[in-house]
Each structure stands twice: as C-alpha cells, then as structure tokens.
ROFILO-336860 format. One line per field, with one value per residue (C-alpha): residue in three letters; z, y, x. Coordinates in steps of 0.1 Angstrom, whole numbers, plus 5000, padded with zeros to 4 digits. Example, Ala and Ser with C-alpha at 12.3 -4.5 7.8 and 13.67 -1.06 7.14 Angstrom:
BEGIN
pavo: c(ALA,SER) $
up: c(5078,5071) $
north: c(4955,4989) $
east: c(5123,5137) $
***
This chain:
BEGIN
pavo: c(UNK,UNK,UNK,UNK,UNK,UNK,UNK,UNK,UNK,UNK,UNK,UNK,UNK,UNK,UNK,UNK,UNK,UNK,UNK,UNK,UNK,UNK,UNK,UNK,UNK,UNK,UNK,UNK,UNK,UNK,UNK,UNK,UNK,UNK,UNK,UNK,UNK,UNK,UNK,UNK,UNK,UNK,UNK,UNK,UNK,UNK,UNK,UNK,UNK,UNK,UNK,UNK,UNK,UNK,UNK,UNK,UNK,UNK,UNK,UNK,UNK,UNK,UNK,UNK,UNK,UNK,UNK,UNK,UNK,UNK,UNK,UNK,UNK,UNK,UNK,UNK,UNK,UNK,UNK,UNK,UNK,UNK,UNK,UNK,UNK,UNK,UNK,UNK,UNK,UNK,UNK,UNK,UNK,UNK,UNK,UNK,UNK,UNK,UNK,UNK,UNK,UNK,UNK,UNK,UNK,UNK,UNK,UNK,UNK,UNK,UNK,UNK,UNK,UNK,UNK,UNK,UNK,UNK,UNK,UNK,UNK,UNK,UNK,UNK,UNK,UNK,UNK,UNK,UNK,UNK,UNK,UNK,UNK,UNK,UNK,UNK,UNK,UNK,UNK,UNK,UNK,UNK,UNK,UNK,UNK,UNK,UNK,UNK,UNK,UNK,UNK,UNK,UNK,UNK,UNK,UNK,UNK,UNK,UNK,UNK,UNK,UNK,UNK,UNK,UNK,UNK,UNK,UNK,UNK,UNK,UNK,UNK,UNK,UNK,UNK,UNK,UNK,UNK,UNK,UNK,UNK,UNK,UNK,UNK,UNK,UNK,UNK,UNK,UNK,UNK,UNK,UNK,UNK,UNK,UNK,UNK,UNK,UNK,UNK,UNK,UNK,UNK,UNK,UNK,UNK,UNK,UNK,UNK,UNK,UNK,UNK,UNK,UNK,UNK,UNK,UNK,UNK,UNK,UNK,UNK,UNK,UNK,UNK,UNK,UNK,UNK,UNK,UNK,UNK,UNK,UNK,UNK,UNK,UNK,UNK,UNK,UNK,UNK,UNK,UNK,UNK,UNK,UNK,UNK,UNK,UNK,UNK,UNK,UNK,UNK,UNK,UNK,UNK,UNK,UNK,UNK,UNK,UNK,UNK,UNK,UNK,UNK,UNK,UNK,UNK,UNK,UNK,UNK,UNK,UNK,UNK,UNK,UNK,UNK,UNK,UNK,UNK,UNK,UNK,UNK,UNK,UNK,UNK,UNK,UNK,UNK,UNK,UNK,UNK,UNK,UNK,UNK,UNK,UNK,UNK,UNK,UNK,UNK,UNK,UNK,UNK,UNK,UNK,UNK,UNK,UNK,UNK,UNK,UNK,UNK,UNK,UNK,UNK,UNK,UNK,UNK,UNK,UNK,UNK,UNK,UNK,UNK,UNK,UNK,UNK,UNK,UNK,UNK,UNK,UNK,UNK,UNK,UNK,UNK,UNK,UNK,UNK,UNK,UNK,UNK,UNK,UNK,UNK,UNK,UNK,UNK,UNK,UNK,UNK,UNK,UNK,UNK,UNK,UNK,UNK,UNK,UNK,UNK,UNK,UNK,UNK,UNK,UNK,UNK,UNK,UNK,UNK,UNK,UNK,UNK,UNK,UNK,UNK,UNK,UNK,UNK,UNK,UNK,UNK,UNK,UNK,UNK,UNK,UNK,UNK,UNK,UNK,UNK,UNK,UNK,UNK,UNK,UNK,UNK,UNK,UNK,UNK,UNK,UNK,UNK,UNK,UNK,UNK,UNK,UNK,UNK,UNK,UNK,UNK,UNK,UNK,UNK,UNK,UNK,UNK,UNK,UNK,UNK,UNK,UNK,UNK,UNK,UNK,UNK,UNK,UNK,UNK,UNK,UNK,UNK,UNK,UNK,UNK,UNK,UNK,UNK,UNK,UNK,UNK,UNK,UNK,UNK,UNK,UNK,UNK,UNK,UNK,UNK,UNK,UNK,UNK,UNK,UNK,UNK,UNK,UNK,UNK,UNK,UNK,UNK,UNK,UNK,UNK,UNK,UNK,UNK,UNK,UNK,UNK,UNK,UNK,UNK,UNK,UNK,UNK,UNK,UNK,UNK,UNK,UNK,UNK,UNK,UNK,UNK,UNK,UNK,UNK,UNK,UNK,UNK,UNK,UNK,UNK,UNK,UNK,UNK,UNK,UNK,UNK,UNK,UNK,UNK,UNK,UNK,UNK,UNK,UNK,UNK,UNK,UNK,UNK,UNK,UNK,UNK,UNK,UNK,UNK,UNK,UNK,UNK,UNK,UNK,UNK,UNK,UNK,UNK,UNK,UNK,UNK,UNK,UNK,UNK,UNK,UNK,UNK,UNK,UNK,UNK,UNK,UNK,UNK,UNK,UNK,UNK,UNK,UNK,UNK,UNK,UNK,UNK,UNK,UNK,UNK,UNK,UNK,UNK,UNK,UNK,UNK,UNK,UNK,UNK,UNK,UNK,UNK,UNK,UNK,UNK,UNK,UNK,UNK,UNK,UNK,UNK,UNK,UNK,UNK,UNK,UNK,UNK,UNK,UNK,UNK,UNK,UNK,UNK,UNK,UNK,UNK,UNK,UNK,UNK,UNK,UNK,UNK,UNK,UNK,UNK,UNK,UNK,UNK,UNK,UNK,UNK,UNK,UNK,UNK,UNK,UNK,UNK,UNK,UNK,UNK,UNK,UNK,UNK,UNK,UNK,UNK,UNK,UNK,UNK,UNK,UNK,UNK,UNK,UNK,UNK,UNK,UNK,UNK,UNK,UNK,UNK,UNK,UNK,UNK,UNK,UNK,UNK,UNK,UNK,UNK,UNK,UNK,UNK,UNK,UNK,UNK,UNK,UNK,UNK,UNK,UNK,UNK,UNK,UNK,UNK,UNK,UNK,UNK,UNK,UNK,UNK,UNK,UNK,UNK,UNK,UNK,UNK,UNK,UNK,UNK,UNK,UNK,UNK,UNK,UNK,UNK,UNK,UNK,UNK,UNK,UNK,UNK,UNK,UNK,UNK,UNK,UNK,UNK,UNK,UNK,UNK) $
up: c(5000,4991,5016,5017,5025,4992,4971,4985,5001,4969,4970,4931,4906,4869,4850,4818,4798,4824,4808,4812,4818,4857,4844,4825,4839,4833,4845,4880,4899,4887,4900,4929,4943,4934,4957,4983,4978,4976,4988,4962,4931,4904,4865,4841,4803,4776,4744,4731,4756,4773,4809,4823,4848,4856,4861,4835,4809,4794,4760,4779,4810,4795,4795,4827,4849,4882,4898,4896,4921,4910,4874,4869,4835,4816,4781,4753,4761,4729,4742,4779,4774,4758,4788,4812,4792,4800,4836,4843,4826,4847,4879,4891,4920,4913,4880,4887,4851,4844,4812,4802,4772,4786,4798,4804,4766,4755,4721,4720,4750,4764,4750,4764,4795,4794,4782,4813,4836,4821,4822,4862,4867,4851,4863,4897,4893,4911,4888,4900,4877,4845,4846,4881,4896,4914,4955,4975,5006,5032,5054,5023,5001,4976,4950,4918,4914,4889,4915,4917,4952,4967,4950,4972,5006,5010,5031,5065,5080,5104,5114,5088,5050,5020,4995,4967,4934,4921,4919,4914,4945,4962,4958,4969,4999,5004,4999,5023,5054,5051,5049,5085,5097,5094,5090,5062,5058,5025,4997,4969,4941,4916,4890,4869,4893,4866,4898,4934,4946,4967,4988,4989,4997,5029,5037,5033,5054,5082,5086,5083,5121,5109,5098,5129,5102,5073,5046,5017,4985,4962,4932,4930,4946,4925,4945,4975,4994,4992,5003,5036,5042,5043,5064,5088,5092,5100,5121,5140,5142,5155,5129,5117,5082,5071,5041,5012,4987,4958,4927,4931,4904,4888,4861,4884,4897,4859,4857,4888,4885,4922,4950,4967,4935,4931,4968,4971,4951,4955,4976,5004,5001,5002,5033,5050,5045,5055,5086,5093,5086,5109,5082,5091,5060,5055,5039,5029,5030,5058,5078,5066,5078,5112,5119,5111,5131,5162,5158,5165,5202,5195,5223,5209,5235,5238,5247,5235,5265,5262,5287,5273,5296,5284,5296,5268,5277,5240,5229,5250,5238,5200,5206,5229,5194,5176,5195,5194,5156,5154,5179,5210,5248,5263,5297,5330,5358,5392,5409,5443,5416,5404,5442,5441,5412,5430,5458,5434,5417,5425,5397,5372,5354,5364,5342,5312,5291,5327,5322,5343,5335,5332,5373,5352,5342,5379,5390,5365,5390,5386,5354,5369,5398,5370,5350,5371,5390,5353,5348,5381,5389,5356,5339,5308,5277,5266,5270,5252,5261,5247,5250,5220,5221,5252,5247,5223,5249,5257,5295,5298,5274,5291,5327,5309,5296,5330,5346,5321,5324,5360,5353,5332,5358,5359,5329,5301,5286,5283,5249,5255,5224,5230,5206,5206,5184,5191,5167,5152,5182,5213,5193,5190,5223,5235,5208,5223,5256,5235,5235,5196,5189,5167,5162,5151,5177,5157,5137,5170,5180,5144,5149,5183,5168,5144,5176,5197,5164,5159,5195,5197,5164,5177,5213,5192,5200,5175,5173,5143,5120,5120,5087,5069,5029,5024,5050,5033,4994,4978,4953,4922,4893,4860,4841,4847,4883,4890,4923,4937,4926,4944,4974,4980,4975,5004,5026,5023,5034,5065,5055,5065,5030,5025,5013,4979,4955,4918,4897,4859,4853,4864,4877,4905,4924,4932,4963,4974,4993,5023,5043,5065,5069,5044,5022,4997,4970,4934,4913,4878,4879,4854,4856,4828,4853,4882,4892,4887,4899,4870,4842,4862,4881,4910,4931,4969,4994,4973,4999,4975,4948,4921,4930,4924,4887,4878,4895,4873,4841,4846,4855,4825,4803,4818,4812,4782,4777,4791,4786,4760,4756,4788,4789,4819,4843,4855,4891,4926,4955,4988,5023,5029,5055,5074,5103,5118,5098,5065,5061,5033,5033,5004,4992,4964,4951,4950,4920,4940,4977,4970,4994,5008,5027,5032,5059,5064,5056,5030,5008,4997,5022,5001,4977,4996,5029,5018,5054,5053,5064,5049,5056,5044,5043,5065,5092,5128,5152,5172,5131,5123,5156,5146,5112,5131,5155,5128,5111,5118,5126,5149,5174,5155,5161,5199,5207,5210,5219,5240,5210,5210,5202,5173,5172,5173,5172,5142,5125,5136,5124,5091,5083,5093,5073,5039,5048,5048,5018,4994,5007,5006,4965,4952,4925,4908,4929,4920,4939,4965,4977,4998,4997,5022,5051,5079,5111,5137,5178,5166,5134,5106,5070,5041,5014,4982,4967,4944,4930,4903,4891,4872) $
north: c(5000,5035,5053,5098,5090,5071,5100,5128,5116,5098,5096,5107,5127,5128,5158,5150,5182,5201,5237,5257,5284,5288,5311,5279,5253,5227,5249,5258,5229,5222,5258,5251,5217,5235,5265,5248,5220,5190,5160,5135,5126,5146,5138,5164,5146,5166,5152,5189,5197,5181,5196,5218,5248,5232,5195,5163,5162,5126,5120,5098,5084,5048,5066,5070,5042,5050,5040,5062,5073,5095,5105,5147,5152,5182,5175,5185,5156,5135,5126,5121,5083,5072,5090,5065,5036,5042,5050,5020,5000,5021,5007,5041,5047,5081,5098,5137,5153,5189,5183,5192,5190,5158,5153,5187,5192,5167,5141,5129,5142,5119,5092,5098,5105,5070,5052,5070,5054,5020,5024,5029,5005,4981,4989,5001,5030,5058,5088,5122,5145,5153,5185,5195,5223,5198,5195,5198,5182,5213,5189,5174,5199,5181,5206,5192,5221,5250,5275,5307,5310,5290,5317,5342,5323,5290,5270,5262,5225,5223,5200,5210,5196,5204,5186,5205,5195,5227,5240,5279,5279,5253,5274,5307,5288,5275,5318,5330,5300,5309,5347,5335,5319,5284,5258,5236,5202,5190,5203,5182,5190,5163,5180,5157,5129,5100,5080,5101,5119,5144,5115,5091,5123,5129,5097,5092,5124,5112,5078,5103,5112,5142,5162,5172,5190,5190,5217,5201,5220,5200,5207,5170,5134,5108,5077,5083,5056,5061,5097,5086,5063,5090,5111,5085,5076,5108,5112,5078,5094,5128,5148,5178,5177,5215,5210,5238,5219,5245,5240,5231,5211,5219,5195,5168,5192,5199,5162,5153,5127,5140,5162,5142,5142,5179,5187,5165,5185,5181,5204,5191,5158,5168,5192,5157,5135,5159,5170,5130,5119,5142,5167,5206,5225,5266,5291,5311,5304,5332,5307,5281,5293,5303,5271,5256,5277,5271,5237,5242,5234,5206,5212,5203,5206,5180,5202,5234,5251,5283,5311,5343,5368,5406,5440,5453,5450,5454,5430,5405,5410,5408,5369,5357,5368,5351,5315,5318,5319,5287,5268,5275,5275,5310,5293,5316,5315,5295,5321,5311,5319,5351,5361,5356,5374,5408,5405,5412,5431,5450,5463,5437,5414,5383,5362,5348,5370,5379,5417,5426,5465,5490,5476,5451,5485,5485,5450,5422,5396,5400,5381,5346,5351,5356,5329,5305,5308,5305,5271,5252,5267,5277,5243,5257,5234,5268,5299,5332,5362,5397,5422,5444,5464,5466,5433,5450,5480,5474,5483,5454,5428,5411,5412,5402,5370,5362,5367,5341,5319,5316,5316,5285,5261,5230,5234,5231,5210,5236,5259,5293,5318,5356,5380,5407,5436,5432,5433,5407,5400,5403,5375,5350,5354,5344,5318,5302,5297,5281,5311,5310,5350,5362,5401,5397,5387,5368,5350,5343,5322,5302,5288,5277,5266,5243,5233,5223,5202,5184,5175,5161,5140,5130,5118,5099,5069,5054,5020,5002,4997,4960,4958,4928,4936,4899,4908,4942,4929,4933,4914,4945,4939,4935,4965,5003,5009,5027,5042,5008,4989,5015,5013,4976,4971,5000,4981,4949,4974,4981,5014,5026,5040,5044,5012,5014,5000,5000,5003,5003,5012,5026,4993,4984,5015,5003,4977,5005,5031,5023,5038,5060,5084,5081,5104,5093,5105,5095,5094,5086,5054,5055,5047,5074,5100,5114,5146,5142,5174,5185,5169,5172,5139,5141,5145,5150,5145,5123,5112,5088,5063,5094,5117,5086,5080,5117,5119,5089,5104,5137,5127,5103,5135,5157,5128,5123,5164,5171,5137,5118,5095,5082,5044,5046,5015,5027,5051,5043,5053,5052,5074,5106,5109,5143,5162,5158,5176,5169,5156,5143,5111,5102,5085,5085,5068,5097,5092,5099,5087,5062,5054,5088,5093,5125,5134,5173,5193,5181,5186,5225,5234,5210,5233,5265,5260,5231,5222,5189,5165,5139,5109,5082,5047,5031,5048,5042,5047,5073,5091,5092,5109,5134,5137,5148,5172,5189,5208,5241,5231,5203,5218,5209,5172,5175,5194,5230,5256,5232,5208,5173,5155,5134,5096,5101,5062,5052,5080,5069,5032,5046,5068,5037,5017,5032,5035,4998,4995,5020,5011,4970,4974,5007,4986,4981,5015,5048,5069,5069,5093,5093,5130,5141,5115,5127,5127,5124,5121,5085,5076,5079,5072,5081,5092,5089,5067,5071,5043,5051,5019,5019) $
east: c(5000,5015,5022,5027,5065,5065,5056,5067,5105,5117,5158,5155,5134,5138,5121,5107,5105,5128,5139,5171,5146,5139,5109,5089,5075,5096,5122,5107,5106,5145,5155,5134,5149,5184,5183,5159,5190,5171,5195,5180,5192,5181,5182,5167,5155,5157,5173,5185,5202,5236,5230,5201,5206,5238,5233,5236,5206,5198,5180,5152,5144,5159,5193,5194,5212,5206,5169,5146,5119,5094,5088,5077,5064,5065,5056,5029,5002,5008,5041,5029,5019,5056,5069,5050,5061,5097,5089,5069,5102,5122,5102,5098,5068,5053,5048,5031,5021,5023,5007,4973,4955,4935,4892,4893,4892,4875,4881,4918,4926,4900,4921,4954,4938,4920,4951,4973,4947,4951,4989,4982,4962,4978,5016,5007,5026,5009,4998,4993,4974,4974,4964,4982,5002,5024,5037,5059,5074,5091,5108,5130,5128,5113,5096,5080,5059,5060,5039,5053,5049,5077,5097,5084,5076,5096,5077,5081,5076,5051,5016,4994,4994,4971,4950,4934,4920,4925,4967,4962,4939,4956,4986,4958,4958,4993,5002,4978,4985,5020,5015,4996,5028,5016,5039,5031,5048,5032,5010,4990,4976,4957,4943,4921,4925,4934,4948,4954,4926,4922,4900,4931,4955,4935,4942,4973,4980,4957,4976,5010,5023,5038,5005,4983,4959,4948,4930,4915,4897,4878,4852,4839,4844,4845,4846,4825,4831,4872,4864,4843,4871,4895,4878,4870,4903,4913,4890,4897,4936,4919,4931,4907,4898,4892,4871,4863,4835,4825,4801,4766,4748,4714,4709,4699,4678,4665,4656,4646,4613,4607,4612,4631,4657,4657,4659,4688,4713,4747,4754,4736,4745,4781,4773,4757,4785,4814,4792,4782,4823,4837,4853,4842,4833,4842,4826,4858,4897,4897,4878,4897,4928,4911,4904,4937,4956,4928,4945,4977,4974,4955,4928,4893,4868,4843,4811,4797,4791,4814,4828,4837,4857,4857,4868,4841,4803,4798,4828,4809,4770,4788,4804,4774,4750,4778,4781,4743,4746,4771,4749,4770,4758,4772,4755,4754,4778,4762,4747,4774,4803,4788,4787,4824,4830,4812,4826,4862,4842,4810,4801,4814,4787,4791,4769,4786,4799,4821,4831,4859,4851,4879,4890,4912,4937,4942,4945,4955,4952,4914,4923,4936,4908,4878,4893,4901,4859,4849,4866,4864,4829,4818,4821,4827,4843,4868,4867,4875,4890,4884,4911,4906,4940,4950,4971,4989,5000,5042,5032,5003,5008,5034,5017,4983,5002,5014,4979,4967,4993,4986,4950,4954,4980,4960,4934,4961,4938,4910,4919,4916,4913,4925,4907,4936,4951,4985,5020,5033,5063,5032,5008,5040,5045,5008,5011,5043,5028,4992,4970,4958,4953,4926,4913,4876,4857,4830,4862,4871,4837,4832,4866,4857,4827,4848,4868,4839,4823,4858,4859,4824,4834,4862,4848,4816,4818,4787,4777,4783,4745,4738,4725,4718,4706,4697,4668,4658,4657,4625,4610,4602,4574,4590,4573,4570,4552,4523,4509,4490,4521,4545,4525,4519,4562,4564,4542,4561,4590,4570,4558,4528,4508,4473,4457,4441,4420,4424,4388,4390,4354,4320,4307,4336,4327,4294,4303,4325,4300,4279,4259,4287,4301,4336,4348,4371,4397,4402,4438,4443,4463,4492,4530,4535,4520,4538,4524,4485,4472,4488,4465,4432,4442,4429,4396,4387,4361,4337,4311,4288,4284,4273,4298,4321,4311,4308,4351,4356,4343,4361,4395,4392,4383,4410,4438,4427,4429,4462,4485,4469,4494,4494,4487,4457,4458,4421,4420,4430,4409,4412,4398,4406,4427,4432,4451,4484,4516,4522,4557,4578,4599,4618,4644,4673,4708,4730,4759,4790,4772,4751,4718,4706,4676,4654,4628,4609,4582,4564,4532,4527,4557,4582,4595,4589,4603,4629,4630,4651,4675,4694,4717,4734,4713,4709,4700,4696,4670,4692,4706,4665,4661,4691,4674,4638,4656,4680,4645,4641,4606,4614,4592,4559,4567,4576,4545,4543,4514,4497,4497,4507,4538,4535,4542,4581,4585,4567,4582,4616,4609,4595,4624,4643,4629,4628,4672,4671,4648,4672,4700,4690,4680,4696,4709,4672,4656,4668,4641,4612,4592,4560,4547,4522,4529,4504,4525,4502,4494,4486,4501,4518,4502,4520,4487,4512,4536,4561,4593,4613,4635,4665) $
***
C-alpha cells in the first residue's frame, strides 16, 4: 500500500521536459529543488540539451542508469503516454504530470487520459494529475511544482498539509497560510484525478504522524466511498479535516422525476457527508485558515458550552450573538460563583459574558481570579477572552500573559482563544505559551465553533449499523410501476401508505359506498404520470356512489385532455385521510454517495420551505432521531402551543425503514418518495407513493 512517504521523500526525481529556463514550467521545479537543495538525486530529460541549469541532461528516461523514484512530466500531452512507458520500465513509484491537454478538453485528450489510467492501473505506478500544479514536501525539500509561490515564501515544516483539486487555489491557499505563519509540511495538488485523489491524499495524510491538520479544497468526489474512508480515518487518528467543497449542480435538479431528487442537490449531500464523517466544511479560505491555526494546540473541547471573559460589555454581547449563531451555549455562571465574582468586583457582570470593566487596568490579577471561577465553577468546555488592544499596549501585554498563564495552571487541557490587536512580536509570544490569537471577535467564535464540532466528532463513540441487505431485498414487478404497485412494494418494506384500491370502470365503484360516513379520494392510475394534479388527476372529498362515477368520468376526460398518451391503468381510490403535519419522506441513490435518505416538511411546504435532512442509508434509530431534530421546525413534532407531540416512534421506524429498503436494493431502485405523510398524535400514514426503478 502507498504510503505519503513514498511520494513525497523519493531519494530521486527525473524531469521530463525540464527547461534551462527557471521562468517555464519545466524549469521551476529544477530551480526550485536547486536552491531549496534537495539531497536526492536529480536527473533532468531533455534530448536537446547536454545539461540543464547546471546538472547532466539525458536523452530519455531509458538513459538513465541509476533508479529512479518518482517521474515529473512536463511535456505536450501527445508525448505524455511514451513518457509512462519508460517510467513503468524504469520501475519508478510516482509519476506527477504537468501536462494538460487531457478530459478537460474533450476528444483525444479523452484518450490519452483513458490510456494514462490504464497504464496505472495496470503497472501500479501511482499517477498524480494530469492536469496539476504539482507538491511539494518542506521537510526534504522536495519541489515538483512550477507555482510561483515557493519563490516568494519557502515554506516552513510544520503539522498542517494540503490537499486540493484545484493548483492555482491550492497554491491561493498554500500563499495565504503561510502569509499566517503556518507551518506547512506538504501540499498536493491532483488535478484531473486519473489515479490520486484528493480523497486518497486525505488519507494518506491522516495515517501520516507528521500532519496534525489538514485543509482540503475539492470541486467533486469521484469515488464516494474512498472519500468517507478517508475522512474517517482521520478522524479515528483525530486529525481535523478543514474542508472547502465549491460548485453546486442543477441539472439533476432539471431532471429530477421527484422532489426528493431535486431537493437532494449536490450540495447538500456533500454538506451531509462531510458534517456525518467528521470533516468541518468553511465558507471562505479566511475561515479556513482560522480554523487551522485554532488547531495548532491541538485542544478540541468536547462540549459546547462556552465562557467568554471581556473588559468590553459590547465585545461581550457581540460573541454571545455570535456563538448563538454557530449553535454554541454561552451558559450563566452558578449564581454562588457570580457572588464571588462581586465580591472582586462589584460592579462587574458576572453572568457569562464575565466583564471585568475597566478595574482590570488597575489590577491584572482580577484576570487569573475571573478565569480560574469560570473554569472550576463555571464548567465551561473553553473559553474566550476579549482584550481588543489593550494586549497590544508594551506596559500590559506582558503582565496580561502572566495573569493568564497563571489563570490557566492546571486546565492546560481547556483551549483558551484571546481576541487581541497586538503586533506581530506580542501574538507570537501568547502563541508560544498556547493562546491561539485572533482580532475579530465573531472570527474568534466560528473557529471555536469548528473546535467544539471536531471535538464532539472525535469523542463519538457510535455503534456500528447491524444491517443485513439479504433481509431488506424486495421482490420488484417486471414493468413500469404505478401508484398501487408502488404502494403495495412500500408496505412489504414496513411502510405505512394508505391502502388502495384499483377500479377500471364505472361498475367496481358500486360495492365500494355504504351507508357511512367516508369520504374518499380518486387518482388517475398511470406509471407514465407522476404529478396528477397536474392533468386534472385528482379529486377529493367524494362522499357517494354518484359523486364517484361523475370523479371517474372527469378525471378520465381531463387525462385524456392534458396527457393523451398516457397508457391509463384505471384510478385508485382510497379514504381521505386528514390532520396531523404533512411531512415528506423520500428516498434516492445519490451518484458519488450512493443510498441517501430524506425526511421534512412536506406537501405544499416541500418546495417553499425546503425544510430537510438527509443521511446516508441506512440509518439508525438514534441518526433518524438526529434527522427529526436537525428541522428548523422540529418543534411541531415534539408538541408546541399546547399541541401534542407526534408519534416520534413510528416515525423513527418509518424513516428507518425506507434506509434499509434504498439502501438494501439501490441497484434496481433509483428513487422513493412518499409526499404528504400525515404525522400524527397517533400515526403515521404516508397518502402517496412514488418508486422510480432503474
């Protein structure tokens, strides 16, 4: 199995293409590895040249006799295959390709990219790119890269590494960590992914002891499952996974045969799994880099419950709106500790946010007594610390540091953020001694936020689903389905629809009505009709046998109107069924993901207030729970305004349920939707049905 010390501390490199030219590209990572002085062997190919920047050129990769490592290819594309030839011959490990001209254009580049991926697959010699701005290794030196940026900020080793699909903003980021003073061992690019992907690179740093961290950029996954692995093993090693996704797709949306389909864009899916694998996902590279320097002590507290300690009223109100925003508890003192704190104190506010007023110009020690309440007493998981500039001042910083230092003996493992304006020389100083620094105040509480969330993943300790498929496989009609046949395949699944019956004409509605009370509704029944309201499709509260055939005759008129084509099966009618909140429960095989499962809001509300969670299936009892409580309008189902809870337990067991029925046949099922299911005091009834098949 390859491992990151494979690729990125070969004892020799041979560049393919390399240039005399330090300004082109196969000329950078030559100059780079020369100044940097790489240790390795180096052995530039180029057949018109008898030495390059200095060192021995060779006509190809066959002429050289020494073994050869790694393989960094700089050549137009049509050459790029022949290139891999000799370096599988050669034996080498790694080949990285500069090159592009591949799937990103389309036609022949198609080709050579298909045949590079043979070539891998077939030698075993690991490909990185095409298409890609390269890496680099700080600890050896090692610089196969043509990004201008090393020129300009050589990096420095440290905890953190990078993945990135993308090399100009891998190297954005790379620029801007380093401009932060973040040490970055190694940096990977992979382009059009032929082989390594940014999935298989987070893993490989997460089973790496020398990266604590790492920051990973992607546009797309393509294997799904190899990504999940990745980010469970790093999260099994407790290493954070900072995680920028970009792109969201529509076509799918465009398509969709269902809501459940065009709800579940990518985008959410994506925002599940990272959330559900332990990986925190950012909004912007300045949050990125906020939370990978919060790292750097490697503190990650296991609650949420916060204590924020402030010499600013205002600072403090501004991060207690801020860690409500990100789901935090800003959770008030005991009332015996916010005694003590008056009696230091009188007219300090001693709830949580703790100001220690302007009194702390006058007496730092109120800083290690406030501090030290707030963490034995307090019970808080972190806290953070608003100075604004004072930190900064030459006359207080230094005593401020001491106070906190002594503030902190025997709760090194609590983390402890400072929100400070300060130069350079003071934050390095708090930073040497563990207390991460950051000005903005509400930067400040989302990379706590991303502290607390990695800590909770990290302390998860979640049983392993005991599914069995063989007892979840359904047996599926051999023709297109329509609504009677989608509902009876949902009840063998143990999901509670609406029992129907199917009438092809006027006369089987006759032994239907009796003398009670029943109202009923009427569909059109037709696998080539999916959204019968629609085409006139549909018909409520019929009460007798002549309203019956007169809702017959009509929705047969408006069908026949409005989809003519349609191949009629007859209608389906069943009770009407009314009260309780109309929900949606659906189902879908996402293409990167696989099984996904969907619970929310449904009927009108669907589309307009997209209220909805989604998970990976199967599912759990406890991950259904999660699903119900994530809504916005999780309220409605635990009872609120004097109304009753809902039957939480048979909705549980029917979100389970449909998990283990996608997830059990997602190779013949590619949807399912049941949209309204009435959520009751006392059931749960799903009134529609809907299975699309592959």
């Amino acid at each position: 199995m390859t491992t990151l010390q494979e690729i990125m501390s070969p004892k020799s490199i041979a560049i393919v293409g390399a240039s005399d030219n330090k300004a082109r590209i196969g000329g950078r990572p030559l100059a780079h590895m020369i100044e940097q002085k790489f240790s390795g062997g180096i052995f530039p190919i180029n057949p018109n040249r008898d030495s390059v920047q200095g060192i021995k050129a060779y006509s190809s990769l066959l002429d050289v006799k020494e073994d050869l490592d790694f393989i960094l290819v700089a050549v137009p594309s049509q050459i790029v295959v022949s290139v891999l030839e000799q370096a599988v011959e050669k034996k080498a490990k790694t080949a990285l390709i500069f090159s592009s001209g591949f799937s990103e254009i389309g036609g022949q580049g198609q080709i050579y990219q298909n045949q590079i991926k043979k070539i891998s697959k077939d030698s075993g010699l690991r490909i990185i790119g095409p298409n890609c701005l390269g890496l680099f290794n700080s600890a050896t030196n090692f610089y196969p890269t043509f990004t201008s940026t090393i020129d300009r900020a050589t990096p420095k080793p440290g905890g953190i590494s990078i993945a990135s699909q993308s090399g100009a903003y891998g190297s954005h980021i790379y620029m801007v960590a380093h401009q932060r003073g973040l040490g970055i061992r190694y940096w990977m690019t992979t382009g059009n992914e032929v082989d390594l992907s940014v999935g298989e690179t987070i893993q490989l740093m997460a089973e790496d002891p020398d990266v604590h961290s790492i920051m990973a950029y992607a546009e797309s996954v393509k294997d799904g499952e190899q990504f999940t692995k990745a980010l469970d093993t790093a999260r099994s090693e407790k290493k954070p996974v900072i995680f920028m996704k970009v792109g969201r797709s529509e076509v799918g949306a465009a398509a969709a045969n269902s809501h459940t389909a065009s709800l579940a864009g990518e985008d959410v899916i994506y925002d599940e799994v990272l959330k559900a694998h332990g990986a925190y996902r950012v909004r912007s590279t300045e949050e990125m880099l906020d939370v990978a320097y919060a790292t750097k002590p490697r503190i990650f507290p296991a609650g949420k419950n916060l204590g924020i300690v402030t010499i600013s009223g205002g600072g403090g109100v501004l991060m207690a709106d801020a860690a409500s925003d990100e789901g935090l508890i800003v959770g008030p003192m005991p009332e015996d500790a916010q005694d003590e704190l008056k009696q230091l104190v009188p007219f300090a506010s001693p709830m949580n946010p703790v100001d220690v007023t302007a009194q702390f110009f006058n007496d730092l020690s109120l800083i290690p007594k406030f501090t030290d309440l707030m963490l034995s007493k307090g019970g808080y998981d972190a806290l953070i610390g608003f100075w604004t500039s004072v930190a900064g001042s030459p006359v207080l910083s230094k005593p401020l540091l001491s106070s906190l230092k002594q503030a902190m003996k025997g709760y090194e493992d609590k983390l402890f953020i400072n929100c400070m304006v300060a130069p350079e020389e003071y934050v390095k100083m708090y930073e040497k001694e563990g207390f991460p620094c950051i000005e903005d105040p509400t930067r400040a509480i989302i990379a706590m936020s991303a502290l607390m969330f990695f800590g909770e993943k990290f302390n998860l300790n979640e049983a392993k689903q005991d599914f069995k498929k063989n007892d979840h496989v359904i047996k599926m009609p051999k023709k297109k389905l329509n609504e009677i046949d989608c509902s009876e395949i949902l009840r063998a699944a143990n999901l509670p629809v609406v029992k129907s019956l199917q009438i092809k004409n006027l006369d089987d509605l006759s032994s239907l009505f009796k003398n009670d009370d029943t109202k009923y509704v009427m569909k059109i029944l037709s696998s080539d009709i999916q959204h019968k309201t629609e085409v006139g499709g549909v018909i409520l509260e019929i009460k007798n046998i002549d309203q019956a055939r007169e809702a017959f005759k009509k929705i047969h008129k408006n069908v026949n109107e409005k989809a003519p084509k349609a191949i009629i099966d007859g209608v389906m009618i069943s009770p009407m069924i009314k009260g309780g909140v109309e929900c949606i429960l659906g189902a879908k095989i996402d293409p990167v993901f696989g099984p996904i499962v969907m619970f929310g809001l449904g009927g009108i509300y669907t589309e307009v207030m997209k209220d909805i969670s989604f998970a990976e299936a199967p599912v759990s009892s406890d991950k259904a729970k999660k699903m119900i409580l994530s809504l916005k309008s999780k309220d409605v189902f635990f009872g609120t305004r004097g109304q009753p809870s809902v039957d939480i337990k048979s909705l549980i067991t029917a979100i389970v349920n449909l998990s283990n029925l996608i997830a059990a046949n997602f190779d013949r099922i590619d949807q399912v939707e049941m949209n309204p299911i009435l959520v009751s005091e006392n059931s749960v009834i799903a009134l529609d049905a809907l299975i699309v098949t592959k």
